[in-house]
N, C-alpha and C positions, 0 to 999 in steps of 0.2 A: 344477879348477873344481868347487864345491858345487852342488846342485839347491837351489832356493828357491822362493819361489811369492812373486810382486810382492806388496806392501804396500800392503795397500786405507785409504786415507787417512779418516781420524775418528777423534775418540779412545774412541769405544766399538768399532771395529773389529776385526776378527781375521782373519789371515792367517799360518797355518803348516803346515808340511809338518813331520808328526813319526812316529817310528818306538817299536811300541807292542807287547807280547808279549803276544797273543792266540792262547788256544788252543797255551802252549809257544814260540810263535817269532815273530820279529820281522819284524812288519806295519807296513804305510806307508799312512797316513790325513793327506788333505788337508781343513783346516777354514778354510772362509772367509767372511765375512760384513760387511754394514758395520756392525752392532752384535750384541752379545753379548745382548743382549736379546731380540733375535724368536728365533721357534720355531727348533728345529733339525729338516734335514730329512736321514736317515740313506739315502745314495742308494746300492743294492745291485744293481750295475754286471751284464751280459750276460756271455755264453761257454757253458759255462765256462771263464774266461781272459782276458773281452777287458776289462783293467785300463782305466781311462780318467781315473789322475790325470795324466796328462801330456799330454791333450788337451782334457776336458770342462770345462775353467772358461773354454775359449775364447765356452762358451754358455753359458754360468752367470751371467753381469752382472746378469741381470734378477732370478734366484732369488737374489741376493747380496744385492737391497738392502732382500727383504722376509725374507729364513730365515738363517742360520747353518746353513752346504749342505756337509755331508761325505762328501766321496768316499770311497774304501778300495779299493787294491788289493789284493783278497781275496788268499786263500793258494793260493802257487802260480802269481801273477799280476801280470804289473808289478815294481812295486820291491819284491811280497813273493815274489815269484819267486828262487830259489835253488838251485843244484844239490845235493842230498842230502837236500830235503825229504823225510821217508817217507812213502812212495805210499799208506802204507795208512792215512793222518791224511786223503787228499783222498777225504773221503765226508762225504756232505749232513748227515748228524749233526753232524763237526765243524764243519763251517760256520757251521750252524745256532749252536752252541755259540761257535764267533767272534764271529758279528753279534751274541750275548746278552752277551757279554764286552766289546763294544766301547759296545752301550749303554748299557749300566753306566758305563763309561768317562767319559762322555758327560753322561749323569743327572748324575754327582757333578762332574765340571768346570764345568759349565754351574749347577749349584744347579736342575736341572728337576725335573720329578716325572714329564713324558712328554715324547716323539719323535712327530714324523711320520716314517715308513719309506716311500719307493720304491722298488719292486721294479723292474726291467726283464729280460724275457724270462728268460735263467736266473737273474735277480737274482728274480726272481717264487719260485722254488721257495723259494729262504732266505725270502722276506717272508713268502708264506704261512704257511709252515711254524714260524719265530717269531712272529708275532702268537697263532697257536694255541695256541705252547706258553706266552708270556710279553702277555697283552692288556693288564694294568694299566700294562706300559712304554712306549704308543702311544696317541696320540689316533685318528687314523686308519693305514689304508693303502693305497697306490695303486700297483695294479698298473698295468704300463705293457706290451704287448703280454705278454699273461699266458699263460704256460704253465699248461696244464690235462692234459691224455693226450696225452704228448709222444710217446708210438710211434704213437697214428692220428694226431696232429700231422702229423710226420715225414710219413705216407702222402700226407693230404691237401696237404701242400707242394710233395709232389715230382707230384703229380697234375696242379697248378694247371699245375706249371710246365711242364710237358710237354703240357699241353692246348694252352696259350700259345703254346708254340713250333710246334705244330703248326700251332693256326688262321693264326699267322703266318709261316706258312713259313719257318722260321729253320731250317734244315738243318743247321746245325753242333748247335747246341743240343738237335735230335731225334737225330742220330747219340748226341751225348756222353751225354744222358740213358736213350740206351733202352740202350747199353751199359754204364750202370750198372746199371738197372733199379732198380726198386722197393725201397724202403727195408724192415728192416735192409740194409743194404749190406754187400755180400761184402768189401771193401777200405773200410773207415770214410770213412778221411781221404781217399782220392780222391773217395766217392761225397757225403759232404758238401761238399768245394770244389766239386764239379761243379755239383750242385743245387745253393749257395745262390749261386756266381757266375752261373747264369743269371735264379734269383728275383731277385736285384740288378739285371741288364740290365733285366729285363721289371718294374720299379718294384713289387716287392711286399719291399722291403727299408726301402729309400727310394724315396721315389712319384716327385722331380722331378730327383734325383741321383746317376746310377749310377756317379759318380766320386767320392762322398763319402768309399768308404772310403780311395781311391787319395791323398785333401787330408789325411786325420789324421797321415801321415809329416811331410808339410808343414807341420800344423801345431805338432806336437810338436816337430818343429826349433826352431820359430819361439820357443817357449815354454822356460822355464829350468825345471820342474817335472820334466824327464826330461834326462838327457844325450844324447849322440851314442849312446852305449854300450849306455844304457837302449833303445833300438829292438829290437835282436836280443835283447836278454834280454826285452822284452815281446813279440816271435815265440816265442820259445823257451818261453816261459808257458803263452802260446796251447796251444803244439802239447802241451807234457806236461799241461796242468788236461785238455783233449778227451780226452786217450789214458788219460787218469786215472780220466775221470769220466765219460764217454757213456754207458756201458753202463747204469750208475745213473740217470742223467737219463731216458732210458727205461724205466725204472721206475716212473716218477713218474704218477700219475691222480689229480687231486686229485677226482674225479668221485666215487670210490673211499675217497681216502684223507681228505679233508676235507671232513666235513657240518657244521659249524658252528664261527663263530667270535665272541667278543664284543666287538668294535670296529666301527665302522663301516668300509667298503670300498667303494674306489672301482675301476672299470676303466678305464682310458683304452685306447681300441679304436681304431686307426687306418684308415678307410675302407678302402686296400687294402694291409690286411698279411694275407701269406702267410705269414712265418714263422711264427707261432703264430698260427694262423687264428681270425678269430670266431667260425666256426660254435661252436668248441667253447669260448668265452670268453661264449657266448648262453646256453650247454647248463650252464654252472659257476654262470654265475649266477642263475639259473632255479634250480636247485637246493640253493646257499648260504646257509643261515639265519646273519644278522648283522641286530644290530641297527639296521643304515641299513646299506644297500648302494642302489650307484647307475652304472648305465654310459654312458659318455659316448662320443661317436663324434668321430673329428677329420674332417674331410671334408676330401680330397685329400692326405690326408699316408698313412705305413704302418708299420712296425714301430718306426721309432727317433726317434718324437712331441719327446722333449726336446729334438734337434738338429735336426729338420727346420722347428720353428718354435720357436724358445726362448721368444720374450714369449708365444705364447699358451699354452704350455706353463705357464709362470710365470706368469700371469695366471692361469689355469684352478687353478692349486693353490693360488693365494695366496687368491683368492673362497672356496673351496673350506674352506679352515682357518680364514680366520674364525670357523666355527660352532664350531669347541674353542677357541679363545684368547681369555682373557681379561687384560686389558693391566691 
């Protein structure tokens, strides 16, 4: 059995699942749209790890019938996931150098001259961080729960979340998180599952679905874009991109490291997202000189805005780009 990705009906449509040597080795980029014509929008998926061609075009219908919407399971992730990767290609440089590779890509397939880029959470650090180095290859960019000072990030996450459990007397969640304690975390991979499985419960992940993550098995079954197979090698992803790259992702202050960029930027701020908190997504952009910059809040949603409401997700970026596209 092949992986494929359903055939969106038009005949200016596009629907493929292709494998692309970015950055040395070979990457799995899904492009879909109902014509080849509207903008492309280059979407740089969370984790580091959490690949989402094998589940995200289950919300994508809406972004399909105004973008030509490409996913990328980065390196080290999903179906670009592979044992013998070397560990010392997964740093935010080469990434960086990926997503400029893959736009490229992209530019000359399409006949474009620019890209829309969305960022999501760790997808934020590549966006930022390519728009800076490469602005003339983007109309705009939108951050989607944007990583800004991922180590007081980290603090004030694991704070909310333990505030939380306390006013609510959730006694499991108090034991597990004070015996992690406060982030750096002495055991990584236990004190991140700990903390963000209980941020999930208390809806600062997803605001009205703390089973969401538990439906994406379900829905990757459901879908031919991943095999049976493809499951454990996108766990397997997960755990070596984190083990690969946390240390660096904590390094990250774009407070710090990025005072100005020349595109315009969007934030898309979920009322209550704890994983990358607003306070410091208020504090980034208060301080970011870009020629239009603008931050929009969802009300009732939290970190993972594209799934948690797709049309107004797609609605909000389709209004949004109008102001670069000219037909």
């Amino acid at each position: 059995m092949n992986r494929y990705t359903p055939i969106i009906e038009g005949k200016s449509s596009i629907s493929v699942l292709e494998s692309l040597v970015l950055g040395g080795i070979e990457q799995s980029v899904l492009i879909r749209g109902e014509s080849i014509n509207n903008p492309i929008i280059l979407f740089l998926h969370g984790g580091p790890g959490n690949a989402q061609i094998g589940w995200a075009p289950k919300f994508q219908s809406y972004l399909e019938k105004n973008f030509v919407v490409v996913n990328w399971d980065q390196r080290g992730s999903g179906l670009s996931y592979f044992e013998g990767i070397p560990e010392e290609t997964m740093n935010i440089n080469q990434f960086i150098q990926d997503a400029y590779e893959l736009t490229m890509y992209l530019l000359n397939k399409f006949n474009k001259n620019k890209i829309f880029v969305v960022g999501h959470s760790w997808g934020t650090i590549i966006g930022m961080s390519l728009i800076q180095k490469y602005p003339e290859l983007f109309h705009a960019y939108f951050g989607v729960g944007q990583g800004v000072d991922f180590h007081r990030g980290e603090r004030l996450s694991y704070q909310f979340t333990l505030e939380y459990a306390k006013n609510h007397q959730v006694i499991e969640a108090i034991q597990e998180l004070s015996e992690i304690g406060a982030p750096p975390y002495e055991d990584m991979f236990k004190g991140l599952f700990t903390q963000r499985k209980w941020l999930n419960q208390f809806g600062g992940v997803v605001a009205k679905d703390s089973d969401f993550f538990s439906k994406i098995i379900k829905i990757i079954q459901e879908r031919p874009e991943y095999l049976e197979e493809d499951i454990e090698r996108l766990q397997n992803g997960n755990s070596f991109s984190i083990k690969s790259m946390w240390a660096q992702v904590l390094t990250v202050n774009f407070l710090l490291q990025i005072k100005e960029v020349n595109i315009p930027v969007y934030f898309f701020m979920g009322e209550y997202d704890y994983n990358t908190p607003n306070k410091l997504v208020e504090e980034f952009y208060t301080s970011l000189v870009a020629p239009y910059k603008e931050k929009i809040e969802f009300k009732g949603l939290a970190h993972c805005i594209p799934f948690e409401d797709p049309k107004l997700f797609s609605d909000t970026l389709y209004q949004l780009s109008q102001r670069y596209i000219n037909y």
